[in-house]
Every structure is written in structure tokens, then in C-alpha cells.
N, C-alpha and C positions, 0 to 999 in steps of 0.2 A: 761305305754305307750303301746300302742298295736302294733300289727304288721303291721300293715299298714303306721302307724304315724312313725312308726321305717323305712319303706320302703321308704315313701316320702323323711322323711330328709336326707335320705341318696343318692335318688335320686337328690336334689336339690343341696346337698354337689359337689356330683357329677358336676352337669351341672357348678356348680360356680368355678369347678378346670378349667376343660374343656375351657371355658369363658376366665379363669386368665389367661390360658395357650398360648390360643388363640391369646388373648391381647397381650403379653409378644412377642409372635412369630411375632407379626405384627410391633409392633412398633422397635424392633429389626431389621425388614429386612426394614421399614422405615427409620431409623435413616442411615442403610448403602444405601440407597437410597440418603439419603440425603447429605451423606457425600462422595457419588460419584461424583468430579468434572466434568466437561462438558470438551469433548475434543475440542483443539481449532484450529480452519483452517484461518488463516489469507493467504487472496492472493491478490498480487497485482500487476497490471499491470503497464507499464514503460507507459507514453506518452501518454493515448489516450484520446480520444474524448469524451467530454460528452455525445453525439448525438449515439457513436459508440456500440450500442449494441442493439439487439431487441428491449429489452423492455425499452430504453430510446427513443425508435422512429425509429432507422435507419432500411429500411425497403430493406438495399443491403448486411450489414452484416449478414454471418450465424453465430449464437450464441446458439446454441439451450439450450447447459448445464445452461448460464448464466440466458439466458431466465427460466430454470427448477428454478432456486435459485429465482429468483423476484416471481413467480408465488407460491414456498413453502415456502417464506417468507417473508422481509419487501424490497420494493425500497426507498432509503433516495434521494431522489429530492434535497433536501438543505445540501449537505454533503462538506464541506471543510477539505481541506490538510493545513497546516503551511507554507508554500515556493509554489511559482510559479517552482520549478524546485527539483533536484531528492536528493539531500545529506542532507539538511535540514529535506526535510518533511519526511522521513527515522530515521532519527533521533527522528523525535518528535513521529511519530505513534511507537515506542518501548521503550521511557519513558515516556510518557503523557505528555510533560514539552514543553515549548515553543523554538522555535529554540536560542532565545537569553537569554534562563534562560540554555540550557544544553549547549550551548558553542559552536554549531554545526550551525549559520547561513551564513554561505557561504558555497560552493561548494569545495570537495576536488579535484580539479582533476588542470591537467596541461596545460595552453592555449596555448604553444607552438604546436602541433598539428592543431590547426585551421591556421596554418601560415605555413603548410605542412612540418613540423620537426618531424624527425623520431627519434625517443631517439635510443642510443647502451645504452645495461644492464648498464653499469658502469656508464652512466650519468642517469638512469633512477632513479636508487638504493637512489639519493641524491634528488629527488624533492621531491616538496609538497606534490604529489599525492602519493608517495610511504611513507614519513614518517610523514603524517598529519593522525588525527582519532580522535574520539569521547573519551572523557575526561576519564579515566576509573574512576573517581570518581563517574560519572551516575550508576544510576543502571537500568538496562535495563531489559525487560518483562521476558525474562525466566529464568535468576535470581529471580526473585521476585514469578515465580509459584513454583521456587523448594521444598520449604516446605511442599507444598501438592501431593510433590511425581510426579511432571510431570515430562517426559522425551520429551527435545525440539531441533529440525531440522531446519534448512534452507536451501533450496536450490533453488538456483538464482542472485541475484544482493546483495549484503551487502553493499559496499557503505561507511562503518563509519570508514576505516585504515584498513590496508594493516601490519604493523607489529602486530606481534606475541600478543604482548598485547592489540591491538585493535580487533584481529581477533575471532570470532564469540564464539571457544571454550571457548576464554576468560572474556569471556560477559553472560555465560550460559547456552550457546546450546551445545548440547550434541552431535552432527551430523551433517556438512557441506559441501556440496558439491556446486560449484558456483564459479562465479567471483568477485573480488573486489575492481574494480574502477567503474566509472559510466556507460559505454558501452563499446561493444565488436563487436567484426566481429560475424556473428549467428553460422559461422563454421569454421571459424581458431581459435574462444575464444583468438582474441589476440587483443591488444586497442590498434590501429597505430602502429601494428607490436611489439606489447610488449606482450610475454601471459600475461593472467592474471587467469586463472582458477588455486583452488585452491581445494584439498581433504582434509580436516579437516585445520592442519596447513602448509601442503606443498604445493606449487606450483605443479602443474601437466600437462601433456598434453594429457593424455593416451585419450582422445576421442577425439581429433581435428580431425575435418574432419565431424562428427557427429554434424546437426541441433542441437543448446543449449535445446530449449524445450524439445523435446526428453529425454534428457539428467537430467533435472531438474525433468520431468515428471517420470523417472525409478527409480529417487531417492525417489521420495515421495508416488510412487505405496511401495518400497520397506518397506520404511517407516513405514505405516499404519500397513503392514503385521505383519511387525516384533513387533511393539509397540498397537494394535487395543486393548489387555486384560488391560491397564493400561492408565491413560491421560497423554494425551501427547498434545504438541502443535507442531504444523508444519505450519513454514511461509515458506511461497511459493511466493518472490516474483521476477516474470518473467522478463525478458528484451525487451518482445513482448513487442508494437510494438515500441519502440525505435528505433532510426536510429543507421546503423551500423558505428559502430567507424572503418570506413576503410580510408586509402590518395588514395584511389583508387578510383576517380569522378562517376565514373559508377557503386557503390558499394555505396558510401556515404552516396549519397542524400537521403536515405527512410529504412525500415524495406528491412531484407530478410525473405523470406519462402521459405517453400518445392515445388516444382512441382506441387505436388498431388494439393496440399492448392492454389495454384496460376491459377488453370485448373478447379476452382468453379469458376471462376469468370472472363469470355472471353467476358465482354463485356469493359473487363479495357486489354490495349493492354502492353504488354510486350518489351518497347523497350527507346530506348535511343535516344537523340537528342545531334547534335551538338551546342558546344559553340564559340559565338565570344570570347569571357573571359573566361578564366578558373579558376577565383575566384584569392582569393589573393596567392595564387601558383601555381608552374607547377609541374602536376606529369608525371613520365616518369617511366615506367615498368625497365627499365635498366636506366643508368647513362647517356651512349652514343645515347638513346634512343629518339625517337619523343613523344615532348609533347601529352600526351592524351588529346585531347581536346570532347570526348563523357561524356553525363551528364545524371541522371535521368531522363526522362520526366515526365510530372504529373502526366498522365496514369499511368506509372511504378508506381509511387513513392504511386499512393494511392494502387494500385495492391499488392503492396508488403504489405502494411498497412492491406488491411483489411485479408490477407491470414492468415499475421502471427499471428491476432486474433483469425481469425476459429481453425488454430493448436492449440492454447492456448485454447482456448474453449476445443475441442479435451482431451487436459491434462487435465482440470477441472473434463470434465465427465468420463474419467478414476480412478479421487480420488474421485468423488460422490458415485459410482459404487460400490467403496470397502465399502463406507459408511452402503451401501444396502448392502452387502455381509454381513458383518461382526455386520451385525443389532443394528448397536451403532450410527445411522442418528438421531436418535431424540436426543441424548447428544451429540451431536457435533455442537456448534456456528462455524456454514463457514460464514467469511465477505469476501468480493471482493471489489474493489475500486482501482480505479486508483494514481498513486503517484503525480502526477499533471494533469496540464489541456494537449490537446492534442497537436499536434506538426506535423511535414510536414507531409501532406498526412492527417488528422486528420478533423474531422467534430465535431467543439464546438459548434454547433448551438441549443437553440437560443443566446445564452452567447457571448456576445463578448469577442475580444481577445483569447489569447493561451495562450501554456508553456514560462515564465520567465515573464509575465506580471500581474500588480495586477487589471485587472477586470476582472469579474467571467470564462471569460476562459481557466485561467491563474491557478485558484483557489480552482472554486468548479467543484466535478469530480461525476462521478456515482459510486454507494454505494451499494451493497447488502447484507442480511444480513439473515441468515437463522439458524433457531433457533427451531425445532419442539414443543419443551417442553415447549416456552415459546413463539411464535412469531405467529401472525394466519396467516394463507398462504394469500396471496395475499395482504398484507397491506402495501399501500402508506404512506410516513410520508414527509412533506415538514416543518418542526421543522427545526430549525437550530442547525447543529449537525455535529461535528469535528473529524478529526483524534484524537485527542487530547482526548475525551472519550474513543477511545478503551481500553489503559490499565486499568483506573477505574473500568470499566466493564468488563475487564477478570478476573480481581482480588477480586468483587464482586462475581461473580458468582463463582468462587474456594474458596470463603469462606476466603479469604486469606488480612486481614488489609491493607492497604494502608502504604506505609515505612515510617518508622517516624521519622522526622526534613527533610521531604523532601515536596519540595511544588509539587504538583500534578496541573496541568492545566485545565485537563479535569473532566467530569462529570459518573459518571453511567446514561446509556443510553439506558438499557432497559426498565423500567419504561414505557419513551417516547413509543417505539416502538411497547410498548402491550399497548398502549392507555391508560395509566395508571394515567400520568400527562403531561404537557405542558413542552417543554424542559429549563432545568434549565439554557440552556447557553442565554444570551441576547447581547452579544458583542462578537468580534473577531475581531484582529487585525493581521497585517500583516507587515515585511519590508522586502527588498531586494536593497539592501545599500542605494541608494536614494529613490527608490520607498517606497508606504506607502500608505498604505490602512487603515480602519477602518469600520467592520460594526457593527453597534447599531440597534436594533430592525431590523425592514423592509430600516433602512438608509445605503447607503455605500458612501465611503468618497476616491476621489483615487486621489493622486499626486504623477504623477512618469513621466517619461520622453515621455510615449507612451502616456501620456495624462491624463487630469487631471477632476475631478466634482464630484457634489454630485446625486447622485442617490435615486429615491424610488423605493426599487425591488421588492414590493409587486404591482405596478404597471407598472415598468420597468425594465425587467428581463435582455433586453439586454444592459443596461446602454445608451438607447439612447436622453438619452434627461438629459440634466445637468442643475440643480435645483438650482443650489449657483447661481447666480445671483438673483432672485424670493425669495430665501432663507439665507439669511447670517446670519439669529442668528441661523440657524441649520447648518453651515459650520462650524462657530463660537463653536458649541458644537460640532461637532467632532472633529472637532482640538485638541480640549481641553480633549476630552475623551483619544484622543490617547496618548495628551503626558502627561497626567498619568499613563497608560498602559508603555511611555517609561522608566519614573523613576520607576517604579516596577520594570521592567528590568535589569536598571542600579543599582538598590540598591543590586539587585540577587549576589548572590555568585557566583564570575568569573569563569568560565568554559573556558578552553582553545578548540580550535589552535587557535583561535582570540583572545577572552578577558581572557586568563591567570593571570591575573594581581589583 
């Protein structure tokens, strides 16, 4: 062999280590690429409006962070919650499962308050609301990411029990700062004079007097910081714009905000009107005291509504911010969505109906959904697509099985959102003790007390025109669809504070 033939192959030897080496290096930092889970941002707002954000339409609220998430990611047009109201659909967006397969479909909280009753601690300690909560046999979202190493927060509204066992550490978050019953005063943090702000497992009060946003937003800046090198989830979900849980009539009727937040927006007046009524109670500041009889006026009541968004906004683009800092925005899924339909002060439009009703006011909320790595900026999707997918698709995308002997409700739903296929869900059902909804394809089906008919929403979005009469063999099939869907239900493994049994 000569010296040259001896030169090549040895050059070629060469280039084929170099190549293998190459290779070797790449699919190695690939593989840990790939086995990096996506940080997860769940946030969600208390009460609001379909209508209530830029980029659903309203052209009075400022939104601008939320408007940044629709424009660098996907808007869901057709997004539904499980429950027309807050302890339900809570429940179901943190195990996938349906309010009546995890045990959670009514409300925990105490109705003596709407009859102007001021609980003392000692009778507080024995009601529903203090010792009612989510089943712990559920397994709930950040439990279920632990295996892949996430470290998970809440800070805001929890909603699912109040004891030790119900309480958020015990469910698999690792960090909790927030309240835990359904609403709160925005700056006493206390529900008709009961605190309720809680730091991990204690009750607290060390920041009363302190706007909650603020307070939620410090936690989850802090958050980020501390956890940004490792995945982590953090739900965030806010009490904006929820009406304040106060007996104080001048306080009640609507969200509070800050000053600052309320002086955007001087063309809504800041003031109160007299009532002949003062509802089904008298409040008096002292015992011996004169009836108050000042109330919200509309002005206030939306005034206070849209401020306490823009603040909320405000927080958003605060955790967007870190996202940019800390250069991990393209692996992080932030979804946004409200927890139901909106509520006083609130703009559902074109949807008829509000919050605790089941036509789509009541029901489907605004959705966003931002996803860099997987989502193209600016895409609309009007698929029909539920709370009820989120955990599927957190746990798809962490690589992490679905739990097993457990029935899961919802779908993987990013597919849909990169235009990938049509959404796998075709039905969704709804109750709320007598009321009762069902929708099938573009059909919805509603008997409840606020009103009843069948609807096409692919032609009548605001359910104005009722079709069952014109229509009876397709009233006839939902009926029928739904009460299949009810013995699913009822065959489900009983889940307590309701169906224990």
C-alpha cells in the first residue's frame, strides 16, 4: 500500500470518528432536550366575561399582557368549564374527571351569609364550608407531575377544603399562599368577617390590609425565581374580578381595585346609590347603629369590575416578563381561562346568560393558550374544547401516563391547537342540581329553571331562537344522550361530600 492510500484511509478513518462523535453529541443533547418537560402556567380568573378582554372584543378593558398571550399563541372561541359557578369547575380543571365522577358537584361554601349572618370562629369551625373538600382519594395535577421532577405552587383561591387533609400541601403542591373558601374582602382577606388566608397549612393574616392581587402576584414573581432551573407548575388562580365577600352593602355588590386601577377608567363614576330595600338584611356598622342603606351603583359595580382585571393583567405581565428574563418562554405552556361565565358588572356578550346558569354564559369562558414550541402565534381555534383536556395535555406533554384504573374525562388538546386534527371531544354535558345541559356536535340541549330549548350554535351562538318545537326527534336525542352520560355517572365510584356512598 503506498503512502498516500495509507494517508487517505486514515483521513477517512478520521472524518468517520469525528461524524460518530458528532452524532453521539447531538442525539445526546437531543434526547435531554427531549426529556425536558415544559413549564406549566395555569391562570385563572374568578367571574368574568366572555366579552371581557381585548382580544375577545371589549374595546373598554385594558388587557394588554392577555392580549400579548392571544396574539403569541392560540384564542379557544369554544372553551367550556364543568359548573356554571366556582367549586365544581376547580375541581374538575385539576383532575380531568367530571364534577360528578370526582364527588365535587356542588359548592362548598355556607349560605347563611347571603341572609346577613356573621359566623363567631366557634360556630364557623363546625360548618360545611370549613369541614367539606375534595375526596382525597382524587388524584389531583401536581401529584400526578411529581414523577417527572416538578416542583408545584398555588397562589390564589383553592376552593376544594379548608382541613389539613384537603389542603393544597396535601394534594401535591409544594407552596401555597392564598385563601380557601370561594371569596374574600380584596383587603381584609376575610369571607363575612371570617379570615381566610392561609401560608402553606396555617391560617395567616400577616398581609391584611394589602390588595390580594398584589399579594398572589409577589408569590408567584417569587416563585419563578426561585424554581426557573427545574419544571415546575404554578397555578395562579386569582379572585379578580369576583364580588367581594363583604355584609357591608357598599362593599358587596362588585369586585374591589386599587385607586391607581380605578383612575384608567373616569368615564365609569365611582359612587353609590341609595336603597328603598336593603336586600334580605339589615347591615349596621355597630349593633346600636343605623341601617346602611347605600348600595353599589352600576357605574361602581362595572368600575370596580374592569380595574380589578387591568391589576390582574398587571400580575400576568409581571410572570410573562420573568418568562423573558429567565429565557425558558418557549417551554412554558401559560393557559388563562376564566373559571366560569361572568357575573355583576361582567359583559357575556354575544352568549346569553351568566354565572350559575347553563346557557353558554353561564359556561363557556375565554381560553388562551400559549405555547411557543408548539403553538403558532396568532391562531384561532373554535373546536370544541374543555377544562376537562387540561390535565391530559399536561401530562402528555411531561411525558408522564395517564393514572391507571382511573377514568380521565378529558382529551389531549394540543394536536387540535397546531392544526394537527379536529377536536376529539363531540359531546359535553353539564348539571347543576336541576339544571342540565347537553351539547352534541354544533346541538345544545338546556332545562333548567332560567329556561329551557334546544339550540343550533353553529347558527345561534346566543341561544336565541329554540328549535324543539320545529325539532323533536333531536330534543328526543338529547335527552337521550344525556341520560347516558347520567348513568356513567351514577355507575362512577362514589366520591364524597355528596355521593360518599
Amino acid at each position: 500500500m503506498s503512502q498516500n492510500q495509507v494517508q487517505s484511509n486514515y483521513h477517512t478513518t478520521c472524518r468517520f470518528i469525528s461524524l460518530a462523535l458528532l452524532f453521539c453529541l447531538c442525539s445526546a443533547f437531543g434526547v435531554k432536550a427531549a426529556e425536558t418537560p415544559p413549564n406549566i402556567i395555569m391562570i385563572v380568573s374568578d367571574d368574568q366575561g366572555y366579552r371581557d378582554l381585548g382580544s375577545f372584543g371589549s374595546e373598554e378593558i385594558m388587557t394588554p399582557h392577555l392580549d400579548r398571550l392571544a396574539k403569541e399563541g392560540a384564542k379557544l372561541t369554544s372553551f367550556y368549564v364543568t359548573w356554571p359557578a366556582c367549586t365544581p369547575s376547580r375541581g374538575s380543571l385539576l383532575t380531568g374527571r367530571y364534577p360528578q365522577r370526582n364527588g365535587i358537584y356542588d359548592m362548598i361554601r355556607n349560605e347563611a351569609p347571603d341572609y346577613g349572618h356573621k359566623y363567631k370562629p366557634a360556630e364557623y369551625e363546625v360548618t360545611f364550608e370549613r369541614i367539606g373538600g375534595m375526596d382525597v382519594r382524587e388524584k389531583l395535577l401536581p401529584a400526578l407531575l411529581k414523577p417527572a421532577g416538578y416542583v408545584s405552587a398555588i397562589y390564589g383561591k383553592w376552593d376544594l377544603g379548608i382541613h389539613k387533609r384537603f389542603l393544597p400541601l396535601a394534594r401535591g403542591f409544594d407552596d401555597f399562599y392564598g385563601f380557601t373558601n370561594t371569596g374574600i374582602d380584596y383587603f381584609t382577606h376575610e369571607r363575612y368577617g371570617v379570615p381566610s388566608m392561609y401560608r402553606n397549612n396555617q391560617p395567616t393574616e400577616e398581609d391584611k390590609g394589602t390588595y390580594c392581587t398584589y399579594l398572589f402576584q409577589r408569590e408567584a414573581v417569587r416563585f419563578i425565581k426561585e424554581n426557573h432551573q427545574k419544571p415546575f407548575f404554578l397555578y395562579l388562580p386569582f379572585n379578580a374580578p369576583h364580588g367581594a365577600s363583604s355584609l357591608d352593602p357598599r362593599i358587596r355588590g362588585g369586585a374591589q381595585a386599587p385607586e391607581k386601577y380605578k383612575n384608567m377608567y373616569p368615564h365609569l363614576k365611582d359612587t353609590l346609590v341609595t336603597k328603598k330595600k336593603t336586600g334580605r338584611y339589615e347591615f349596621r356598622e355597630r349593633p346600636d347603629g343605623p341601617v346602611i342603606q347605600q348600595g353599589v351603583s352600576a357605574s361602581k359595580r362595572r368600575l370596580e369590575y374592569v380595574a380589578s382585571i387591568t391589576c390582574m393583567d398587571d400580575a400576568i405581565g409581571e410572570v410573562l416578563g420573568l418568562l423573558d428574563e429567565y429565557q425558558i418562554a418557549d417551554n412554558t405552556i401559560v393557559v388563562f381561562f376564566s373559571d366560569n361565565g361572568g357575573s355583576g358588572g361582567a359583559d357575556n356578550s354575544p352568549l346569553k346568560g351568566k354565572k350559575g346558569m347553563m346557557f353558554e354564559g353561564g359556561i363557556r369562558v375565554p381560553c388562551l393558550v400559549r405555547y411557543p414550541a408548539k403553538i403558532k402565534p396568532g391562531t384561532v381555534n373554535d373546536e370544541l374544547l374543555t377544562s376537562l383536556e387540561l390535565v391530559p395535555t399536561f401530562l402528555k406533554e411531561a411525558a408522564i401516563p395517564l393514572p391507571e384504573n382511573v377514568v380521565i374525562d378529558g382529551y389531549d388538546m394540543l394536536p387540535v391547537l397546531m392544526g394537527k386534527t379536529a377536536s376529539p371531544r363531540n359531546e359535553m354535558y353539564w348539571q347543576r342540581r336541576e339544571d342540565k345541559a347537553a351539547r352534541v356536535g354544533h346541538w345544545k340541549w338546556v332545562e333548567s329553571e332560567k329556561g329551557s330549548g334546544l339550540f343550533d350554535l353553529s347558527q345561534d351562538i346566543g341561544e336565541k331562537h329554540d328549535l324543539s318545537p320545529t325539532h323533536p326527534e333531536k330534543l328526543k336525542e338529547m335527552k337521550k344522550h344525556f341520560a347516558n352520560w347520567k348513568k356513567q355517572m351514577a355507575d362512577a365510584e362514589p366520591r364524597g361530600p355528596f355521593r360518599d356512598y
